[in-house]
C-alpha positions as CSV (number, residue, x, y, z in Angstrom):
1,X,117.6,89.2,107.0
2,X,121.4,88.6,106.3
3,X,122.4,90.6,109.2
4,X,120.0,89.3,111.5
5,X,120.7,85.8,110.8
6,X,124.6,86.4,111.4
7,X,124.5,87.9,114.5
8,X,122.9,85.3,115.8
9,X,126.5,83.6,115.1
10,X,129.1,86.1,116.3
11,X,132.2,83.9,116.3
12,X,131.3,82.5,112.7
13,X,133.0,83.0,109.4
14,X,131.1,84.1,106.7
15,X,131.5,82.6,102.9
16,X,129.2,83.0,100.6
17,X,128.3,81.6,97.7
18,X,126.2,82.7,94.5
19,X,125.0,82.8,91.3
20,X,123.2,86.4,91.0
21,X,126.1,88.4,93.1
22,X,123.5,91.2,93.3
23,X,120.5,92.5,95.7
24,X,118.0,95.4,95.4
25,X,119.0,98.3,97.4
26,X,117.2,101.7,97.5
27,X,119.1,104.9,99.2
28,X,118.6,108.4,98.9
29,X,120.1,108.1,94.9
30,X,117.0,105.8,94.4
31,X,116.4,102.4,93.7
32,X,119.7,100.2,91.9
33,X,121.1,96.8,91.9
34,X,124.3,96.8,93.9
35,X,126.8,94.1,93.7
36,X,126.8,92.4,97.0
37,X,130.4,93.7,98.3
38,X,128.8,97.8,97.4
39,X,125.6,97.2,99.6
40,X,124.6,99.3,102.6
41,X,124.8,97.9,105.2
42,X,127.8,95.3,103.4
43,X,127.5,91.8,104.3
44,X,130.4,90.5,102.2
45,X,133.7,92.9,102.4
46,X,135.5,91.0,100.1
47,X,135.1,88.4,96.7
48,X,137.4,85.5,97.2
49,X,136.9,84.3,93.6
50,X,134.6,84.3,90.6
51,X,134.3,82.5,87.2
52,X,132.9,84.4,84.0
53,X,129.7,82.8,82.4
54,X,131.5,82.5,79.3
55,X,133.5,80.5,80.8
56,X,131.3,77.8,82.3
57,X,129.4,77.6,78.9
58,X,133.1,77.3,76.7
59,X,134.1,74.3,79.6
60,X,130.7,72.4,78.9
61,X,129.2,73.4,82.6
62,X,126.5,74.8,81.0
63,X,124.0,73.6,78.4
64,X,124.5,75.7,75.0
65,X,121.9,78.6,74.6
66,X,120.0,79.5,71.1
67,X,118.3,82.6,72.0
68,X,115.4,83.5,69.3
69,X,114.8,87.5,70.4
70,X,111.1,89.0,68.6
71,X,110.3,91.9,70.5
72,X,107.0,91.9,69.8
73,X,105.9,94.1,72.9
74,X,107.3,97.2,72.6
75,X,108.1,98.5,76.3
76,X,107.5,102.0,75.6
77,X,104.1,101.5,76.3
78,X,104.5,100.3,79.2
79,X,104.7,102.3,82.8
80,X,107.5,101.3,85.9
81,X,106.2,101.4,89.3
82,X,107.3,104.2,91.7
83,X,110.8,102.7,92.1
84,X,111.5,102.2,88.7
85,X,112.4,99.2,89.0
86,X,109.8,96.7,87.1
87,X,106.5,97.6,85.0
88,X,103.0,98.0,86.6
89,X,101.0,95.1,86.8
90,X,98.4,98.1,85.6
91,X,99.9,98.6,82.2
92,X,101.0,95.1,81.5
93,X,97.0,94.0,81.9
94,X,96.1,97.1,79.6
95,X,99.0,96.7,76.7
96,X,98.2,92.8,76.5
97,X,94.7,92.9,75.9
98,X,96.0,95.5,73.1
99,X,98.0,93.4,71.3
100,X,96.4,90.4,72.3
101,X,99.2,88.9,73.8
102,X,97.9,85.4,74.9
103,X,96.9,85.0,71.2
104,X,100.7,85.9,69.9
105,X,102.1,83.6,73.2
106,X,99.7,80.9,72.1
107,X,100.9,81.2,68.4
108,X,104.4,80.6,68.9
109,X,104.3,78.2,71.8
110,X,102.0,75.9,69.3
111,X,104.4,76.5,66.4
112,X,107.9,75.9,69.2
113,X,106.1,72.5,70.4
114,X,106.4,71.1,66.7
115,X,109.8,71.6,67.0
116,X,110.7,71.1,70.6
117,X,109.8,67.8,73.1
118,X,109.1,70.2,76.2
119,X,108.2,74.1,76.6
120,X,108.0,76.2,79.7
121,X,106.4,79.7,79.3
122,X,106.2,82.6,81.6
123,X,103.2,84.8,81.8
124,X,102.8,88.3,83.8
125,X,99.2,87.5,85.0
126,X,97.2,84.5,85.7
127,X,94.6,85.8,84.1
128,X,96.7,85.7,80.8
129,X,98.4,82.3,81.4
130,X,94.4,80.9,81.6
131,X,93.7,82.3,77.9
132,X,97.2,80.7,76.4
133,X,96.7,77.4,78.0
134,X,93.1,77.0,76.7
135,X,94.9,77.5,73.2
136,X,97.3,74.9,73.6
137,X,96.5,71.1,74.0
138,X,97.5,69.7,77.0
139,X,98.7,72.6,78.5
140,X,98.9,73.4,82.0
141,X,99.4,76.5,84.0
142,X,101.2,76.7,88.0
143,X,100.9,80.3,89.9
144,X,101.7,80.7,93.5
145,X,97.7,80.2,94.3
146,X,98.2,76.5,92.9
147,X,98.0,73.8,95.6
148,X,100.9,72.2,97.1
149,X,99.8,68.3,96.2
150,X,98.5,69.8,92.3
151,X,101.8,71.5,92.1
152,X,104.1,68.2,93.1
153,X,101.3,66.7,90.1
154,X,102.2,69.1,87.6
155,X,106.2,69.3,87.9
156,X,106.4,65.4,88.1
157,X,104.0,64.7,84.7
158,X,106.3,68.0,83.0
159,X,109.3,66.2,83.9
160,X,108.6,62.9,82.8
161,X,107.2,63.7,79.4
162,X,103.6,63.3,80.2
163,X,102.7,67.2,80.4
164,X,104.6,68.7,77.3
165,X,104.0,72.3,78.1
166,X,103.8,74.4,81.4
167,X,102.7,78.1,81.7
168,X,103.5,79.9,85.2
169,X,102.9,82.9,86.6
170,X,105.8,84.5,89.7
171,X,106.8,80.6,89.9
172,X,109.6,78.2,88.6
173,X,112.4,80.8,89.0
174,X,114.1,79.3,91.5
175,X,114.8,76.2,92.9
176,X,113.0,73.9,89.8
177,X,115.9,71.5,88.7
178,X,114.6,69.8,85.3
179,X,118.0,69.4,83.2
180,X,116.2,68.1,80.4
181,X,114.0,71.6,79.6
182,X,114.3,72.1,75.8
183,X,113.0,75.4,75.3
184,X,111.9,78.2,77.7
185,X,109.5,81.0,76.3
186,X,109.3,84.3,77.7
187,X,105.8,86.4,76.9
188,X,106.6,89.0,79.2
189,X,108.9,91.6,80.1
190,X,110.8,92.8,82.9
191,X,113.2,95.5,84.0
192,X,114.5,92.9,86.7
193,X,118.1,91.6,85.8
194,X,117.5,89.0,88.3
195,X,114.5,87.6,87.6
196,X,115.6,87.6,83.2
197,X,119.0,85.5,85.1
198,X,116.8,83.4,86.5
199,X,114.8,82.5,84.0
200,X,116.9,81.9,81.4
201,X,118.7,80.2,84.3
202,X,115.9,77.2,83.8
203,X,117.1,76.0,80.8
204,X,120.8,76.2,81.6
205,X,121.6,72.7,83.0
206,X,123.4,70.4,81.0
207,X,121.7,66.2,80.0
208,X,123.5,63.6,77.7
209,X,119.9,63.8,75.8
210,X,120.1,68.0,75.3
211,X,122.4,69.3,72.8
212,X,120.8,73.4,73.0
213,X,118.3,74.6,74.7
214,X,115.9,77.7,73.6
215,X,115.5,81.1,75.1
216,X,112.4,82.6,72.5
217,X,111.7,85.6,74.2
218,X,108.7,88.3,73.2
219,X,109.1,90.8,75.9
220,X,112.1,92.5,74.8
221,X,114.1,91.0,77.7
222,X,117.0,89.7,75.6
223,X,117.7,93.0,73.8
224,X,117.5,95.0,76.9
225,X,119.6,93.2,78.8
226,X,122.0,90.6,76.4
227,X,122.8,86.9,76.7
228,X,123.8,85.2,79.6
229,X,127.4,84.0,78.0
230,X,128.2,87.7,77.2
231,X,128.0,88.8,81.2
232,X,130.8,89.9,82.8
233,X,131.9,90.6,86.2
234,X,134.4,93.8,86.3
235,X,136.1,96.1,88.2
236,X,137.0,99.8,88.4
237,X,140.1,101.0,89.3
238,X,139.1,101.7,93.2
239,X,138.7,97.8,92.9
240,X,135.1,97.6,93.2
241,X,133.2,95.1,91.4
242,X,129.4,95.3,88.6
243,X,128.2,93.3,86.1
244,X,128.2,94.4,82.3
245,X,126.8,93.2,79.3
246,X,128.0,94.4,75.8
247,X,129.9,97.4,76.7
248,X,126.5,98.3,79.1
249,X,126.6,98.8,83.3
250,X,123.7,96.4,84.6
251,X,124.6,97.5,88.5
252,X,125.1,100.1,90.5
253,X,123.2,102.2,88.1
254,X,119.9,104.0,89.4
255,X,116.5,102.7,87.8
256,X,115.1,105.5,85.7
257,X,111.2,106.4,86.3
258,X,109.2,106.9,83.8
């Protein structure tokens, strides 16, 4: 899509700009993240500059993060699809209705809205997200199959205090601005650095009336892959660039199968 899109502007300059510096590739080593100057075919040749999280959050650029991390699924039971780069929809359905995970998800949503003036949760599965928010008052829940006119509904009454809590399912990962978002649950889990980023991502924005937000995560998600503030950008000696996290490579490292 990159490529196609440039061509169609030969003389141009390229910058680009970005949050996530990473894409899903797959090659004959398998599927990986690559940082976005290691990708075949490479777009960007070069990074002009970057800025550690850590830094952003110490300046004030970012709102302060209380991460509350537990793990109540544990991701051993759960299967990755052929690429190894997520689980199955397959054995998230079967491990929930194990556990009973839209009872847990309802339990501490009910307990986090005592304590916080807004929650938004994400669910795997619509299916799931329909059994939490019949256990929470006032709850709503927002999934791509949710109309455009019920959607623009939903996020303005969320936004201005009249919905307190909103469940969605594959939505609200990009692109939703709401700076005043108190506390973000996540009741699922993921092998998708991206998608964790962006999540988390929701609750990162600064207000006056926010002093933290909350990251209260039951999938695992946090352990697996660390707190935002804690990312950095390196590079190797050949002067190519990853992420780590605690000492651990996040790209540029095949997905394992199961």
């Amino acid at each position: 899509m990159y490529n196609e899109f440039i061509r169609s502007f030969p003389n141009a300059k390229v910058l680009g700009f970005t949050a996530t510096p990473y894409r899903l590739s797959n090659s004959f080593e398998g599927a990986q993240l690559k940082f976005l100057t290691r990708t075949s075919p490479r777009i960007f040749n070069k990074v002009l500059y970057y800025i550690q999280n850590d830094v952003l959050f110490n300046a004030g650029h970012l709102a302060k993060l209380e991460y509350f991390n537990f793990n109540v699924v544990d991701r051993k039971m759960l299967k990755t699809n052929s690429s190894g780069t997520d689980f199955t929809e397959a054995s998230l359905r079967n491990y929930y209705r194990e556990i009973n995970m839209p009872r847990i998800t309802t339990d501490y949503a009910n307990r986090l809205l005592k304590k916080r003036k807004n929650l938004l949760i994400f669910c795997s599965l619509i299916s799931e997200a329909n059994e939490v928010s019949a256990g929470i008052p006032g709850a709503y829940v927002l999934t791509g199959e949710t109309e455009s006119s019920e959607r623009a509904r939903l996020l303005t009454q969320f936004k201005n205090g009249t919905i307190k809590c909103l469940i969605n399912v594959g939505v609200l990962t990009t692109g939703f601005d709401y700076p005043e978002l108190e506390c973000v649950l996540i009741a699922r889990s993921t092998m998708s650095l991206s998608l964790y980023y962006q999540i988390v991502g929701r609750a990162m924005r600064p207000h006056p009336n926010k002093e933290t937000a909350w990251i209260v995560d039951l999938g695992g998600n946090i352990t697996f892959f660390g707190k935002i503030e804690t990312m950095q950008i390196q590079t190797c000696s050949k002067g190519l660039y990853s992420i780590w996290n605690n000492g651990r490579q996040l790209t540029n490292i095949p997905f394992s199968k199961n």
